[in-house]
C-alpha positions as CSV (number, residue, x, y, z in Angstrom):
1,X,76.7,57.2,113.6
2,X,77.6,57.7,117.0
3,X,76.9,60.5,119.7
4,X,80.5,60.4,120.3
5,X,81.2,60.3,116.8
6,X,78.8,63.3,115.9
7,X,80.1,65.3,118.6
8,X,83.9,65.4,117.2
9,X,82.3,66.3,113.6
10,X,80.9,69.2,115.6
11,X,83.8,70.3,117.5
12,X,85.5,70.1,113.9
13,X,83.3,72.6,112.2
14,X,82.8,74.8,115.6
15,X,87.4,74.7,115.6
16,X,87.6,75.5,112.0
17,X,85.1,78.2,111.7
18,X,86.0,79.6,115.1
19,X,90.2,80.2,113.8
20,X,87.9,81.4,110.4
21,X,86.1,84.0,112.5
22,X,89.1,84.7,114.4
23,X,90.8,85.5,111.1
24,X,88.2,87.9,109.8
25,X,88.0,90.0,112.4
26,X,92.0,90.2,111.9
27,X,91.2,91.0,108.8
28,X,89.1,93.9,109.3
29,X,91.4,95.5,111.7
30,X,94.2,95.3,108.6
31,X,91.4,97.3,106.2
32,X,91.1,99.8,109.0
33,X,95.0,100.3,108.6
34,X,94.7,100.6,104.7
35,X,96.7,97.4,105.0
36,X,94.3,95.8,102.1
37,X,96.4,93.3,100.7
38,X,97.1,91.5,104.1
39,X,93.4,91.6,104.4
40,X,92.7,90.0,101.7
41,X,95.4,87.3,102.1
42,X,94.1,86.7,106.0
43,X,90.3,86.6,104.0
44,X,91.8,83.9,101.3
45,X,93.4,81.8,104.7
46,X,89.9,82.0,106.5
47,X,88.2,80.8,103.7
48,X,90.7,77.4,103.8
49,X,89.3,77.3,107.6
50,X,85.9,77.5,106.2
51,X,86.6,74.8,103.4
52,X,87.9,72.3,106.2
53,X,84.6,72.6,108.3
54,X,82.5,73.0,105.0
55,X,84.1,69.9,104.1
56,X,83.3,68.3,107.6
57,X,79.5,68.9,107.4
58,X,79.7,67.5,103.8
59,X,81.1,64.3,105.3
60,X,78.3,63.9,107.5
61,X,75.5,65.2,105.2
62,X,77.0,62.3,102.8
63,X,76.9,59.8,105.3
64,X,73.1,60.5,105.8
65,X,71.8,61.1,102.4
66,X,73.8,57.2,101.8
67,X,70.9,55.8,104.5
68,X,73.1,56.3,107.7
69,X,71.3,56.7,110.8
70,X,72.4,60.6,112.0
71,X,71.0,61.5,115.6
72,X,71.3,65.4,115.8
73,X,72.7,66.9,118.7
74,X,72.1,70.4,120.3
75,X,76.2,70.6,119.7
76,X,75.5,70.0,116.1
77,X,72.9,72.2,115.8
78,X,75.1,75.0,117.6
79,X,77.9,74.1,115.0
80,X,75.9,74.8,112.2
81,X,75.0,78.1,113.1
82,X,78.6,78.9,113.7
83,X,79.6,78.0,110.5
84,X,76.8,79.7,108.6
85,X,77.1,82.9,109.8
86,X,81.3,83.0,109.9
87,X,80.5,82.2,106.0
88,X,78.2,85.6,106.4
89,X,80.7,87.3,108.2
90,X,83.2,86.5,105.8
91,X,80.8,87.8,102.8
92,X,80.2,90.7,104.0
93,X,84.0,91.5,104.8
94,X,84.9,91.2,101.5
95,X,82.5,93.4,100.4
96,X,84.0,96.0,103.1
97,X,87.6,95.6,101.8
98,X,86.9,96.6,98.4
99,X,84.6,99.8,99.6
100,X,87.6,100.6,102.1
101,X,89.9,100.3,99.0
102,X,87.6,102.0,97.1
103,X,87.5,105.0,99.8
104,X,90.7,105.0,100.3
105,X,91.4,105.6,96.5
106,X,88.6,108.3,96.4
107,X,90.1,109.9,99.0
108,X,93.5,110.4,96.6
C-alpha cells in the first residue's frame, strides 16, 4: 500500500472518530439537561461514526493480514489512538447516562 494511500485511511478514522467525539461530548451536555433520550440518540449516531472508522482500520488490517505490504505511519499511529480512546470515551458515557437517569429518578 501506499504512503499516500495509508495516509487517507488515516485521515478517515481521525474524521470519523473526531465528528464521534464531537458527538459525545454533545451528548453529555444533553444528560446534564436531563435531556436523556437525545443523549442516547446523539450516543446511537456516534457510534455509526465509530463503525465507519472501525470499518476503515478493518480494511487495512484485512489488506495486511491477506500478505500486503503496510508501512506504518506516525499519522496512522496517531489515528489509532484517536479512535481507541473516542470508543473509551463513548463507553464510559453510556455508563454516565444511565447513572444520571438513574439520579435523576432517585431524586423523584
Amino acid at each position: 500500500m501506499e504512503q499516500d494511500q495509508i495516509q487517507s485511511v488515516a485521515f478517515d478514522i481521525i474524521l470519523h472518530s473526531g465528528s464521534s467525539r464531537t458527538m459525545i461530548h454533545e451528548a453529555f451536555k444533553m444528560m446534564r439537561n436531563s435531556e436523556f433520550k437525545n443523549a442516547a440518540d446523539k450516543l446511537e449516531a456516534s457510534n455509526e461514526e465509530l463503525l465507519s472508522a472501525h470499518q476503515s482500520q478493518t480494511d487495512l488490517i484485512q489488506q495486511y493480514t491477506s500478505g500486503e505490504d503496510i508501512n506504518m505511519e506516525i499519522i496512522m499511529v496517531h489515528a489509532q489512538d484517536h479512535l481507541m480512546t473516542t470508543m473509551t470515551l463513548r463507553e464510559v458515557a453510556l455508563e454516565m447516562l444511565h447513572l444520571y437517569e438513574r439520579l435523576e429518578k432517585d431524586n423523584k
